[in-house]
C-alpha positions as CSV (number, residue, x, y, z in Angstrom):
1,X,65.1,111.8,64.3
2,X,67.3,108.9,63.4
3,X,65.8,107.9,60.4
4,X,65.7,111.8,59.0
5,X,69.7,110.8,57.8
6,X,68.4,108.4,55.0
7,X,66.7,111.4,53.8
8,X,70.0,113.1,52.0
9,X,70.4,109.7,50.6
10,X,67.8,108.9,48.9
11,X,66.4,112.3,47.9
12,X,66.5,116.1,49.1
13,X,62.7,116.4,49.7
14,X,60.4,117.3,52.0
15,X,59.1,114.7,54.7
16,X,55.9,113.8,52.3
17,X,55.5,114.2,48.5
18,X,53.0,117.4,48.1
19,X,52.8,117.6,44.4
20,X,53.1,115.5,41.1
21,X,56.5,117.0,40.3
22,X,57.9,116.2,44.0
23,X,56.3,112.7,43.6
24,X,57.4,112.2,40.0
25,X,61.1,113.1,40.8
26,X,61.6,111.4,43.8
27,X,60.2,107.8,42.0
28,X,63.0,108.6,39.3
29,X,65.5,108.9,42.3
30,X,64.6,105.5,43.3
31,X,64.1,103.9,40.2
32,X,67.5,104.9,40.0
33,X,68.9,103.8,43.4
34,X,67.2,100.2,42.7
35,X,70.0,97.9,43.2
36,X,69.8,96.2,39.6
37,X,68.3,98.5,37.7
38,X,70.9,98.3,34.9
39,X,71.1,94.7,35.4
40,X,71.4,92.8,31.6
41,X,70.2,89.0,30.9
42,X,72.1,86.7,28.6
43,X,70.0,85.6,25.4
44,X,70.8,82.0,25.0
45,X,69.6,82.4,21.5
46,X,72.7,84.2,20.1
47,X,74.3,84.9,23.5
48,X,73.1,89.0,23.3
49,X,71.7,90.6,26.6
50,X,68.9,92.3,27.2
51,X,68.0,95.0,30.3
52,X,66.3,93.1,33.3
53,X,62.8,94.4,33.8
54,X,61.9,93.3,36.9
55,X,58.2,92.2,37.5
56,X,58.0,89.4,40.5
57,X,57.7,92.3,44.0
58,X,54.8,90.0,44.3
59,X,57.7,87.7,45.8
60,X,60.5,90.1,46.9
61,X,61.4,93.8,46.9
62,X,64.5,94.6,45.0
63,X,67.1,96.3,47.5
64,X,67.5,100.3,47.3
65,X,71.3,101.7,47.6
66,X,70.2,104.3,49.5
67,X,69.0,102.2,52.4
68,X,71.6,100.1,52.1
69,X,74.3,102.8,52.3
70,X,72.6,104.2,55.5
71,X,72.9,100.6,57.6
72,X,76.1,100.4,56.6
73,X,77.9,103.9,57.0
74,X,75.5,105.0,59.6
75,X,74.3,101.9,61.6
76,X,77.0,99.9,61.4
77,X,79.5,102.1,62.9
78,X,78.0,102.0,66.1
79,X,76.3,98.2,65.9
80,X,76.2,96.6,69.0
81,X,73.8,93.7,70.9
82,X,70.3,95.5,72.0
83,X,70.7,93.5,75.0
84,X,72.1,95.5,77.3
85,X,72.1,99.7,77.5
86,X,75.3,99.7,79.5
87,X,77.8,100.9,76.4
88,X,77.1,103.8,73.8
89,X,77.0,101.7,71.1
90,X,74.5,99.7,72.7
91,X,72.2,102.3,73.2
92,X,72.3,103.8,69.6
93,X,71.8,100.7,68.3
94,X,68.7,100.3,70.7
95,X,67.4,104.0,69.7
96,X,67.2,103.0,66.1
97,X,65.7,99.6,66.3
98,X,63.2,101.2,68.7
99,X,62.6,104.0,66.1
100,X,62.1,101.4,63.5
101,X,59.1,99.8,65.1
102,X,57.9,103.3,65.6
103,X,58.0,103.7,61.9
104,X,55.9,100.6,61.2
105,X,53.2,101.3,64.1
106,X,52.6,104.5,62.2
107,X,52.4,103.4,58.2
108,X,49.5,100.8,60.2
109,X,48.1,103.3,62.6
110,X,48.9,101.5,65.4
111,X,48.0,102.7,69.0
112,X,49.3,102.3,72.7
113,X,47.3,99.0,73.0
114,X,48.3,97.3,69.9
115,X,52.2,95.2,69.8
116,X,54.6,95.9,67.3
117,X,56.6,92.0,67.0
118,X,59.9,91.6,64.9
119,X,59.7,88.1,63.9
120,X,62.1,87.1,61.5
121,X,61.0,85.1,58.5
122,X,58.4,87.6,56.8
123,X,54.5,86.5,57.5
124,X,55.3,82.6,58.0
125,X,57.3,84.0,61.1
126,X,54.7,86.0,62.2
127,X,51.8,83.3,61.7
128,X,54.4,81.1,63.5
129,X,54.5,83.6,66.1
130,X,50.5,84.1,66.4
131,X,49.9,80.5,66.2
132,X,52.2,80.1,69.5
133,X,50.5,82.7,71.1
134,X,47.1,81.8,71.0
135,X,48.2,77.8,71.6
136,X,49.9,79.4,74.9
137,X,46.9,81.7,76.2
138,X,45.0,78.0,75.3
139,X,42.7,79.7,73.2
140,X,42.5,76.7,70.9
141,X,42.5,73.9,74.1
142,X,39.6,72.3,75.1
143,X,37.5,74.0,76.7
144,X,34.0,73.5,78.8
145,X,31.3,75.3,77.6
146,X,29.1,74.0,80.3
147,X,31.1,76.3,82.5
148,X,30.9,79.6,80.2
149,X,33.9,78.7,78.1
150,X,33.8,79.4,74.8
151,X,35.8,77.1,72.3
152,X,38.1,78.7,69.2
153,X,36.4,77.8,65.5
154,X,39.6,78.4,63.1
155,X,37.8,79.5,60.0
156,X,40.7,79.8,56.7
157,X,40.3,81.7,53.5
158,X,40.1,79.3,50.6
159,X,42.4,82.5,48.6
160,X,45.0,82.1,51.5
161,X,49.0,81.4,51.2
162,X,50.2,78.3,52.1
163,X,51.9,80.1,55.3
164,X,48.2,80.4,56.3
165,X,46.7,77.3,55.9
166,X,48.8,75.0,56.5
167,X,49.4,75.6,60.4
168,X,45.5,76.1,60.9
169,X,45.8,72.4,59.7
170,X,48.1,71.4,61.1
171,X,47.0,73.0,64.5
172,X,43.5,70.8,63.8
173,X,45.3,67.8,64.4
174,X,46.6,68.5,67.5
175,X,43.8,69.7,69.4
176,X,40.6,67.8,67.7
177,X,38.1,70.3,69.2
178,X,39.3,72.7,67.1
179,X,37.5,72.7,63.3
180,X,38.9,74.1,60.3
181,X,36.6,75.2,57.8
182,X,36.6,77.1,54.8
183,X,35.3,80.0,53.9
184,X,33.5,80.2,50.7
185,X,35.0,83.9,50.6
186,X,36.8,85.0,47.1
187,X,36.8,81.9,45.2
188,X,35.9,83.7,42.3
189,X,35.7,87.0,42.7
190,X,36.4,89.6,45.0
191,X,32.7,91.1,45.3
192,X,31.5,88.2,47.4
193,X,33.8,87.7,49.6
194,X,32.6,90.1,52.8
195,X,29.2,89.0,51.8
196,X,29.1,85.1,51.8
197,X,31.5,84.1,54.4
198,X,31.2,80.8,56.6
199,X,31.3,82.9,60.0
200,X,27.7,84.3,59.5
201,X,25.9,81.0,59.1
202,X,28.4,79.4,61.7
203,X,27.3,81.7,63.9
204,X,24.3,81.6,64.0
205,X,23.8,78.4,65.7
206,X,27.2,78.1,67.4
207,X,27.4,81.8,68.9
208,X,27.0,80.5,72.6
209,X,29.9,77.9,72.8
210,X,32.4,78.6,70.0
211,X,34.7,81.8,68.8
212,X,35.4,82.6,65.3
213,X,39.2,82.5,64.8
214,X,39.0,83.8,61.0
215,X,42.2,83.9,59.3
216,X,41.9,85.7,55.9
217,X,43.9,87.2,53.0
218,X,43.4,90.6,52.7
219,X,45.0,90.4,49.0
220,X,45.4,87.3,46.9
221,X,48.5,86.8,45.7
222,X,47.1,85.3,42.3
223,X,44.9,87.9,41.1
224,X,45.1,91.0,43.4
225,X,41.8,90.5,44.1
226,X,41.3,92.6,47.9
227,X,39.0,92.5,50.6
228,X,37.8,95.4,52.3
229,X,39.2,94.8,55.6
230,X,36.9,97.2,58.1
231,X,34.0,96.0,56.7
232,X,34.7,92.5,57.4
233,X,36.6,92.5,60.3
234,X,33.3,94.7,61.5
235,X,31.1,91.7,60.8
236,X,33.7,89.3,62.7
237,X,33.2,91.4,65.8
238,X,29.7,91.5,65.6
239,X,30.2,87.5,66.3
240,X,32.7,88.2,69.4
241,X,35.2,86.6,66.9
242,X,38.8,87.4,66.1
243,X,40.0,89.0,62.8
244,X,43.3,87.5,62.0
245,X,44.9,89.0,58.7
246,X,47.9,88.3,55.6
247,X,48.9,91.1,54.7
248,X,51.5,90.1,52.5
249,X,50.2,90.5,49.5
250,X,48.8,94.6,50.1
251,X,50.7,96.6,52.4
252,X,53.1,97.1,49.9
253,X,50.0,98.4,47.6
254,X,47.5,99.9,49.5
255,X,46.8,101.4,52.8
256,X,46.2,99.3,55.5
257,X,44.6,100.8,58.9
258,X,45.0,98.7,62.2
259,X,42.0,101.2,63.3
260,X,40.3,102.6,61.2
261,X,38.4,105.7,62.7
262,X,35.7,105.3,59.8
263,X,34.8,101.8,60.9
264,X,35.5,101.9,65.2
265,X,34.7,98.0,64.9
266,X,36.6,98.0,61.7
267,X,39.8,97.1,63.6
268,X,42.2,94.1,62.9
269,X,43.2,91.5,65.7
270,X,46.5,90.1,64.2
271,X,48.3,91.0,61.4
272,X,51.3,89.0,59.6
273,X,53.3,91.2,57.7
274,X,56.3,90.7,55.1
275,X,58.4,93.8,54.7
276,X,60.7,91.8,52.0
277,X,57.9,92.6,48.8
278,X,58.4,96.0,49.4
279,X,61.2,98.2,47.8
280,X,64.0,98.3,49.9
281,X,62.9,95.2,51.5
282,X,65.5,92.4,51.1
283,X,66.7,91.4,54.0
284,X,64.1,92.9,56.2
285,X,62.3,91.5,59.3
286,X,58.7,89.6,59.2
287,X,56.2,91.6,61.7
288,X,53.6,90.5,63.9
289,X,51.2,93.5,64.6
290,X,48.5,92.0,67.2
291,X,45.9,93.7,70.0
292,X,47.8,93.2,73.5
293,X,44.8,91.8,75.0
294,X,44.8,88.7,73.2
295,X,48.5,88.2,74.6
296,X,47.0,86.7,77.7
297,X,50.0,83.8,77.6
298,X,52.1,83.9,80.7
299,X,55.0,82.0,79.0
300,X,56.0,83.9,75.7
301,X,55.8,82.0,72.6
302,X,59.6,81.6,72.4
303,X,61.3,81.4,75.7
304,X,65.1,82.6,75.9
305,X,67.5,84.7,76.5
306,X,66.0,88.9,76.5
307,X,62.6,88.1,77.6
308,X,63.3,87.4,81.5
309,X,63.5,89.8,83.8
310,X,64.9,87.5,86.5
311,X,66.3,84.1,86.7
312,X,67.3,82.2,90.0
313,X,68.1,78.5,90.3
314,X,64.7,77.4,91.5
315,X,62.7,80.4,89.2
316,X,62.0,82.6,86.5
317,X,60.1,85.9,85.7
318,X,59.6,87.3,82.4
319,X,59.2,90.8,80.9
320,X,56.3,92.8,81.3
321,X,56.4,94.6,77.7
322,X,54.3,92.7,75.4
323,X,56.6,93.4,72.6
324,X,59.7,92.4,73.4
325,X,59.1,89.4,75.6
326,X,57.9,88.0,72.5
327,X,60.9,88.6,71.0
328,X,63.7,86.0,72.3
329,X,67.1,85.8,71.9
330,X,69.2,88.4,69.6
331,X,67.2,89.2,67.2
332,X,67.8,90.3,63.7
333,X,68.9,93.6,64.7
334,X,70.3,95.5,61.1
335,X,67.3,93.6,59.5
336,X,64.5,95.2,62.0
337,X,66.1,98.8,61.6
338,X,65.9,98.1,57.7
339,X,62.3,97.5,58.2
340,X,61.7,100.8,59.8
341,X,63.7,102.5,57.0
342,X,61.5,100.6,54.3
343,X,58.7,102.0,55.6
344,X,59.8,105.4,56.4
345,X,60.5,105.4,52.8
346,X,57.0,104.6,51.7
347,X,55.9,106.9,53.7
348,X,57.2,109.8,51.9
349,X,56.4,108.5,48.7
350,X,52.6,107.9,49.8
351,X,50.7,104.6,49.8
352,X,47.1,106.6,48.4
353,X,49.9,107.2,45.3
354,X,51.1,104.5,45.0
355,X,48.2,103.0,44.9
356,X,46.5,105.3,42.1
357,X,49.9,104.6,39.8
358,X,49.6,101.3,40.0
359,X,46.2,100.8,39.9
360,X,46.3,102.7,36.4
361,X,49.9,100.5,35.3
362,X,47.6,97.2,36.2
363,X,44.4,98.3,33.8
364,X,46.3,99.6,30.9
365,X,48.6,95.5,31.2
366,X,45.2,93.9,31.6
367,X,43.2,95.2,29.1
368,X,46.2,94.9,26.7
369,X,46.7,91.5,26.9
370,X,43.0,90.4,27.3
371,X,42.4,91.9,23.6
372,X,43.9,88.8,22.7
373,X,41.7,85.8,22.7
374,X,44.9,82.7,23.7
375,X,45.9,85.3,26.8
376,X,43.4,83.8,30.1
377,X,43.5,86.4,32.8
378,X,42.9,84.5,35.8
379,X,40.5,85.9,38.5
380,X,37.9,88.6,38.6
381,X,36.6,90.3,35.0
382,X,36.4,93.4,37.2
383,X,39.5,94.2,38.6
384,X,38.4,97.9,40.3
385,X,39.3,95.5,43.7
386,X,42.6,94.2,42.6
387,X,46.3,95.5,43.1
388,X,48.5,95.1,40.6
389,X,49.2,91.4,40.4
390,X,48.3,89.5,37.4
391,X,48.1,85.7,36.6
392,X,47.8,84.4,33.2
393,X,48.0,81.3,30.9
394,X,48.4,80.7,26.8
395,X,46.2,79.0,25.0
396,X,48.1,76.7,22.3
397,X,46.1,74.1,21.6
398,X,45.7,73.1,25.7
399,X,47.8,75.6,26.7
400,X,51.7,76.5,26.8
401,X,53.1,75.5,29.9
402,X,53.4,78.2,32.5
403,X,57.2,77.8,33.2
404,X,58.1,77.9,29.7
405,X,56.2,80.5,28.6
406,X,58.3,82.2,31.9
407,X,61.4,81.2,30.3
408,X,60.6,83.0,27.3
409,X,59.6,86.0,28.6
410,X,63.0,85.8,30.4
411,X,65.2,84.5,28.0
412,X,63.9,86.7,25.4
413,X,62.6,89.7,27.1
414,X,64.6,89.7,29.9
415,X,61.4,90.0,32.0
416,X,61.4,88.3,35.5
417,X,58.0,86.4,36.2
418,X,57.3,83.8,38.0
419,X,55.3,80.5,37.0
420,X,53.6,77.8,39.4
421,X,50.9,77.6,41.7
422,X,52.4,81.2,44.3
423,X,52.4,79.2,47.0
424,X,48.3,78.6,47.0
425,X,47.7,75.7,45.8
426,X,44.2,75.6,46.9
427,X,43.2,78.9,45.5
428,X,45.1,78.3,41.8
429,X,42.8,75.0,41.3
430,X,39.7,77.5,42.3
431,X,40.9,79.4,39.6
432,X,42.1,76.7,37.0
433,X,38.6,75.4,37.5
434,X,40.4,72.3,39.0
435,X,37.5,71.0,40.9
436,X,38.1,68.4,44.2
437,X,38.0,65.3,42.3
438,X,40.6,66.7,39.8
439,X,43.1,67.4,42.3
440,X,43.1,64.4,44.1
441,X,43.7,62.7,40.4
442,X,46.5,64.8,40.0
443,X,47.9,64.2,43.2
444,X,47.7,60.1,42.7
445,X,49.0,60.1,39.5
446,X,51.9,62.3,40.6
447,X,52.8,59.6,43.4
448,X,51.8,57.0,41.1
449,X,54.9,58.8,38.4
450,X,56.8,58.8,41.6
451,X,56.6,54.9,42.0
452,X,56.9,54.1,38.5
453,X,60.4,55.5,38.5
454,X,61.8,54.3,42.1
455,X,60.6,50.5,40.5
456,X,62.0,50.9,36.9
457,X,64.4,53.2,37.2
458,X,65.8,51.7,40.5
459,X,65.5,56.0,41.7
460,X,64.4,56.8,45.3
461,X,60.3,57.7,44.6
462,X,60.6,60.8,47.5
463,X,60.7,63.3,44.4
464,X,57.5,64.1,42.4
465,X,57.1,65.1,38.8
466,X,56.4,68.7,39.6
467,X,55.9,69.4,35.5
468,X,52.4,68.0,35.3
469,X,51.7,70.5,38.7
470,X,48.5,73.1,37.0
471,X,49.8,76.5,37.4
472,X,50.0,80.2,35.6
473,X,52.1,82.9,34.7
474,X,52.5,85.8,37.2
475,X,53.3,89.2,37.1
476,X,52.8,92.1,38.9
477,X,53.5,96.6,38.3
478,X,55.3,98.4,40.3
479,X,55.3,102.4,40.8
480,X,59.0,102.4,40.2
481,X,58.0,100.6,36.8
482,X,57.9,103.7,33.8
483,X,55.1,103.6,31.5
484,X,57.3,102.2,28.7
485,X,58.1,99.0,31.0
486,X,54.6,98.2,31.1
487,X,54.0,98.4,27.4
488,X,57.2,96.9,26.7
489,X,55.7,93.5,29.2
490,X,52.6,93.5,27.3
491,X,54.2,93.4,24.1
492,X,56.3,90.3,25.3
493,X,52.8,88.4,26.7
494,X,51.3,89.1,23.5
495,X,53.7,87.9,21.4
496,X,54.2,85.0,22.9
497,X,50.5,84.5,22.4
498,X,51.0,84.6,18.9
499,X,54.4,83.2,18.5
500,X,55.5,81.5,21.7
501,X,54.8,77.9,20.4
502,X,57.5,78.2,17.8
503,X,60.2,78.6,20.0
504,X,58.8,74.9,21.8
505,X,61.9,73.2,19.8
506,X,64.7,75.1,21.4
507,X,63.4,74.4,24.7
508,X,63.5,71.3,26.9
509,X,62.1,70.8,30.8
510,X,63.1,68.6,33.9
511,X,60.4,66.6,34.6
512,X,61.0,67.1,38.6
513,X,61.1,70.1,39.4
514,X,59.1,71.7,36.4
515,X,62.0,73.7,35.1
516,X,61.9,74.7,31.4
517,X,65.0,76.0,30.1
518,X,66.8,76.8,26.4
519,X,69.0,73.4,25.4
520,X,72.0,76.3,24.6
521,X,71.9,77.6,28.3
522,X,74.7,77.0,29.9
523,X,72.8,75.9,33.6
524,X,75.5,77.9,35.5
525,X,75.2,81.2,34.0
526,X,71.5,83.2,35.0
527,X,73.2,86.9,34.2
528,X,75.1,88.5,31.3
């Protein structure tokens, strides 16, 4: 009802796109409406501009004037804190948030017994959030199996996000019983991953005393490479375990079913979400989706102010509703109603079209750029698994380094990419073919570069030389992206392939942080 006054804004259609003409116009309206679209970057070569094509929503969304025009001329207006329902404005204000996380139980398909949580900073907010959860219902304590009490086993996804490793580890030192492994899942290609996971053979000689706790990537945010989440989180359950999944890096891309009907033991646990990589997304709330009965904590994650339903001076009782006593303090009100109008938006556009378009944008890149012998495709020969993200290097006699060879396509092309590691370090040594021993050389001889300087240079050593850091190139398509973009990206890739080297004496790097940059920049101007 509330949401049906973005409509005029962004397009006079129908509640769903029936047709290739309906679907094909209302992507132009919002390829339009992209805030940026027009956007020109300087050329530091003879200070000429070039239109912005924008290829990092592998990172961030770009923000859609349409949604913004409706929080601000429709929600605004009537703003007020969700806290109390005693003013009008208070109660609109509660109507659309609540109709916002009605939006994004049905884009998941989520029922009466799963929670809908805001959580603020994408998925790192919402593994935060899990990660309290489970800690409070002491699902990760010690535990006696020699009274029927079955242990948590945190099993991670060796193609995981930083945001999903690092607390499992950091959760292992706090309560030793509690054993990180890694799953030899995806660490080359996708096709092995359902088949060859760590839970199977763990479980078969820990079934009686531990629970697998698996926390996976459903997409890798390197190669697109996807798992096929009903079939594996069927084979979880089969081992009384716990399917805990990133969706960061897919629900932008492909359909994602908190219950599948095909698969009735297909179902995910926990979900972390990050409505920012989708269009419209800046600014948007993180989301925890999770089954209310694993919310057996008495004390919410987060105590404050909105989740009590009483408070004396000698007690305390919180809220019954799952969702919101999870949800302390005032939360990011305009950013959770944004969130429902990001995904009411891709709703009527269609994830299953999405999907195709981008699929086909993705193969037509890939198999541009591969016909040329310096261009490494990182990941899976056979992408048929993969959403439209793709990681590449250079060859030039080693190779070009990945943040210059971004710079280029930038300062050239005006193409946004991003180079590094995407925040998986783990993964993007799988990948490099960066084997154990490797890492740990590169990681001594950066804190060895570290110490050299603090002694010589008489410099405090806290700062590594992130430029010797192995990384790639990233880009990813886009259904807003026109087929002309795409071809105009591989055009850039591949002649950088062939010509990028040349341009190595114009450009100089900072050793710390990795940055490569024209010497005719002028550092304070990124735009026009």
């Amino acid at each position: 009802m509330i949401m049906s006054k973005l409509s005029p804004r962004l397009v006079e259609t129908p509640t769903s796109i029936n047709n290739d003409n309906d679907y094909e116009a209302f992507v132009n309206s919002l390829r339009e409406q992209s805030i940026g679209e027009n956007e020109r970057v300087t050329v530091p070569f003879d200070g000429s501009s070039r239109e912005l094509v924008y290829c990092d929503f592998t990172a961030s969304g770009r923000s859609v004037s349409a949604i913004e025009e409706f929080i601000t001329t429709t929600v605004c207006p009537t703003y007020a804190n969700t806290h109390s329902l005693a003013s009008a404005t208070a109660r609109q204000t509660m109507k659309y948030r609540e109709e916002a996380r009605d939006k994004v139980r049905e884009y998941f398909n989520c029922t009466k017994d799963d929670s809908v949580i805001f959580c603020g900073a994408g998925a790192t907010g919402a593994i935060t959030k899990f990660v309290e959860i489970m800690c409070r219902s002491r699902v990760f304590a010690t535990q006696d199996s020699r009274k029927g009490r079955r242990r948590a086993v945190l099993i991670i996804d060796p193609v995981a996000h930083h945001s999903s490793v690092l607390p499992f580890r950091e959760l292992a030192l706090k309560y030793p019983l509690v054993r990180v492994t890694r799953s030899r899942a995806g660490e080359t290609d996708s096709s092995s991953r359902s088949s060859d996971m760590d839970v199977t053979a763990f479980n078969r000689h820990h079934h009686d005393f531990a629970v697998p706790v698996v926390v996976l990537s459903a997409c890798s945010n390197v190669t697109g490479a996807r798992l096929d989440i009903p079939t594996v989180s069927t084979l979880i359950h089969q081992y009384d375990g716990i399917a805990a999944w990133d969706l960061a890096a897919i629900a932008a891309h492909n359909k994602v079913d908190m219950n599948p009907s095909s698969h009735p033991s297909g179902y995910i646990d926990f979900a972390f979400v990050s409505p920012h990589k989708l269009l419209g997304g800046p600014g948007t709330s993180g989301i925890l989706l999770c089954k209310q009965k694993h919310q057996t904590n008495a004390v919410p994650a987060v105590c404050g102010g909105g989740v009590v339903l009483h408070v004396s001076r000698r007690g305390h009782q919180y809220l019954d509703n799952l969702e919101e006593r999870e949800e302390a303090g005032t939360p990011d009100i305009l950013g959770c109603i944004r969130t429902g109008a990001v995904y009411y938006l891709h709703m009527i556009v269609g994830i299953e079209r999405i999907a195709i378009a981008e699929q086909k944008m993705a193969h037509d890149l890939v198999n541009r750029i591969r016909a040329n012998s310096k261009v490494h495709v990182v990941g899976p020969r056979d992408r048929s698994h993969c959403a439209g993200i793709i990681s590449f290097n250079i060859l030039y006699n080693q190779y070009l380094h990945y943040n210059f060879v971004s710079a280029v396509l930038n300062d050239l092309f005006g193409i946004q990419a991003r180079g590094g590691c995407a925040c998986a370090g783990p993964y993007g040594h799988a990948v490099l073919g960066v084997d154990c021993g490797s890492a740990e050389r590169f990681e001594e001889a950066l804190g060895m570069l570290c110490l050299v300087r603090a002694v010589f240079r008489k410099l405090s050593g806290d700062k590594p030389y992130e430029i010797f850091k192995p990384g790639f190139v990233r880009v990813g398509v886009h259904f807003t992206m026109t087929q002309e973009e795409v071809d105009f990206v591989a055009d850039a890739i591949l002649w950088i392939a062939d010509n990028g080297w040349k341009l190595l004496p114009s450009y100089t790097f900072k050793i710390m942080s990795g940055e490569w940059y024209h010497m005719k920049r002028d550092e304070c101007q990124t735009l026009r």
